[in-house]
C-alpha positions in Angstrom: 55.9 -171.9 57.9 58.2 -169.1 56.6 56.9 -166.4 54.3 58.9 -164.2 52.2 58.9 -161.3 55.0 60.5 -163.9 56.7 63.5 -164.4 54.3 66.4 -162.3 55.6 67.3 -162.1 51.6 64.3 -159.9 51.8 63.4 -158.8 55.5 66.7 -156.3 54.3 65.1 -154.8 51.5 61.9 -154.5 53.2 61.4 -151.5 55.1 58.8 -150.2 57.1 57.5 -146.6 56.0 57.5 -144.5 60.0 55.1 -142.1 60.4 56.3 -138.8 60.6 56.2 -135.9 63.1 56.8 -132.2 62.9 57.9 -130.7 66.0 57.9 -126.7 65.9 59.5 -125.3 69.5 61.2 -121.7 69.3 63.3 -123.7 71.9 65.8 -125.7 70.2 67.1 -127.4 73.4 63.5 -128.9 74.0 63.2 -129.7 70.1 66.0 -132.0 70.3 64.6 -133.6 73.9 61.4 -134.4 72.1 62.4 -135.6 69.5 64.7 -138.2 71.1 61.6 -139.6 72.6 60.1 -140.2 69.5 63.1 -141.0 66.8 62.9 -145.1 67.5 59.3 -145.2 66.2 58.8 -142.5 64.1 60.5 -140.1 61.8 60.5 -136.4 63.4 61.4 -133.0 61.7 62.3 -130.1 63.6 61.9 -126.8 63.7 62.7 -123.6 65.2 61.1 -121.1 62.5 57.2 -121.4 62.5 56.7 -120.1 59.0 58.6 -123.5 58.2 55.3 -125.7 59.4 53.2 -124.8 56.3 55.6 -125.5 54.0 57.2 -128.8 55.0 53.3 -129.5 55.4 52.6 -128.2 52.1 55.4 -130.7 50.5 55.6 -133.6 52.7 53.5 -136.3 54.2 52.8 -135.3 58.0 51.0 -137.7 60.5 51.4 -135.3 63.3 52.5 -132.0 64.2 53.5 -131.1 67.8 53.5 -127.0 68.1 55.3 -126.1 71.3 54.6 -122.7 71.4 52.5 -120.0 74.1 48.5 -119.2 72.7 48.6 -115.9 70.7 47.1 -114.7 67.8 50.1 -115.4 65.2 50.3 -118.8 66.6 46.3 -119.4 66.2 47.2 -117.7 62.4 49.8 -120.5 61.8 47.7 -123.0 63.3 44.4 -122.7 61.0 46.4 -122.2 57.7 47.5 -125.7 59.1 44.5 -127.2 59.2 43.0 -125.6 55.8 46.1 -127.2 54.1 45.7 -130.3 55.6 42.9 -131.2 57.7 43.4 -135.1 58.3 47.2 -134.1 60.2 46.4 -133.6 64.0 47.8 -131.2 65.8 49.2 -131.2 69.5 49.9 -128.0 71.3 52.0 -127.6 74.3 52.7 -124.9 76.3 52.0 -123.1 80.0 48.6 -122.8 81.2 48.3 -119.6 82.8 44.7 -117.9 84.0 44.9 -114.6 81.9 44.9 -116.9 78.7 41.6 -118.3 79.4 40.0 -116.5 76.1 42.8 -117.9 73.8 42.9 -121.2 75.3 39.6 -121.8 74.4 40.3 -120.1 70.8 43.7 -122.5 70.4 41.4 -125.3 71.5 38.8 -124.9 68.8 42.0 -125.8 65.9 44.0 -128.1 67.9 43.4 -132.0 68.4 45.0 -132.0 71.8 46.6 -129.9 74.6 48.8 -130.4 77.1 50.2 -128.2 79.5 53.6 -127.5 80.9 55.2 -129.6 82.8 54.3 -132.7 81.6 56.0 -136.1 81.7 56.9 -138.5 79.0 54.5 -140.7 79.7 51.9 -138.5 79.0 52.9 -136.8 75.7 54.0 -141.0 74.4 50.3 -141.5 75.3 48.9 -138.9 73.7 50.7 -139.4 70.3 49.9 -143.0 70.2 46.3 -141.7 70.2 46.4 -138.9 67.8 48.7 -141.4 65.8 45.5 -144.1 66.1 43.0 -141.2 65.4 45.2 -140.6 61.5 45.3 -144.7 60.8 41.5 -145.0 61.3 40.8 -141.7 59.0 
C-alpha cells in the first residue's frame, strides 16, 4: 500500500529536520575532520572562537555540542553559562588526559555529559553521539 510519504510528488518536498551539532576546537584542521564524520546524519556548526558557543546556542536549536578543548577555568566558565542557557543540550568534551589535571577533570566532569580522551577512534566518538543524541530524543 503506498502512503503519501511514498509519493515521489511529495517524498521531494518532504524533508527530514537533522539534528544539529556544535563543534568548538581552537584547531580548525580537526574541526573540519569531525565534522566530516558527522555531516551525512546531522547538521554540524563549527567553530574556532569559544565565545561563539553561547551565542549560536542562545539563537539556534542545538542537540549537541562537542567542546574540543584542554580543562581550565575559562573553559569550565564557558561550559556552565552553557548549561544555564540551555540545560536539555548535552555536552561532549574532548581533550588529553594528563595526571596533573586530576582536580579539573573532575570539576569539567561535574558540567559535561561525557568525556573522552585523546586519542580516540571514530568508532568511539559515532557511539557516543548516538547516545547523547538518544539521551535529547527521550528528554
Amino acid at each position: 500500500m503506498n502512503t503519501v510519504e511514498d509519493s515521489p510528488a511529495v517524498a521531494g518536498i518532504i524533508e527530514v529536520k537533522k539534528k544539529t551539532i556544535l563543534i568548538y576546537s581552537p584547531d580548525l584542521n580537526f574541526s573540519f575532520s569531525l565534522s566530516t564524520v558527522f555531516q551525512d546524519r546531522y547538521t554540524v556548526v563549527t567553530t574556532t572562537d569559544p565565545g561563539l558557543l553561547q551565542t549560536f546556542v542562545k539563537h539556534h536549536a542545538t542537540d549537541l555540542i562537542i567542546v574540543d578543548a584542554e580543562p581550565s577555568t575559562s573553559m569550565v566558565t564557558h561550559i556552565r553559562r552553557l548549561k544555564r542557557q540551555n540545560v536539555q543540550t548535552p555536552i561532549l568534551m574532548l581533550y588529553v588526559y594528563t595526571p596533573k589535571e586530576v582536580e579539573m577533570d573532575g570539576t569539567v566532569r561535574r558540567y559535561v555529559d561525557g568525556v573522552l580522551y585523546k586519542p580516540f577512534d571514530v568508532d568511539t566518538i559515532t557511539e557516543r553521539v548516538q547516545q547523547l543524541m538518544l539521551k535529547v530524543a527521550a528528554s
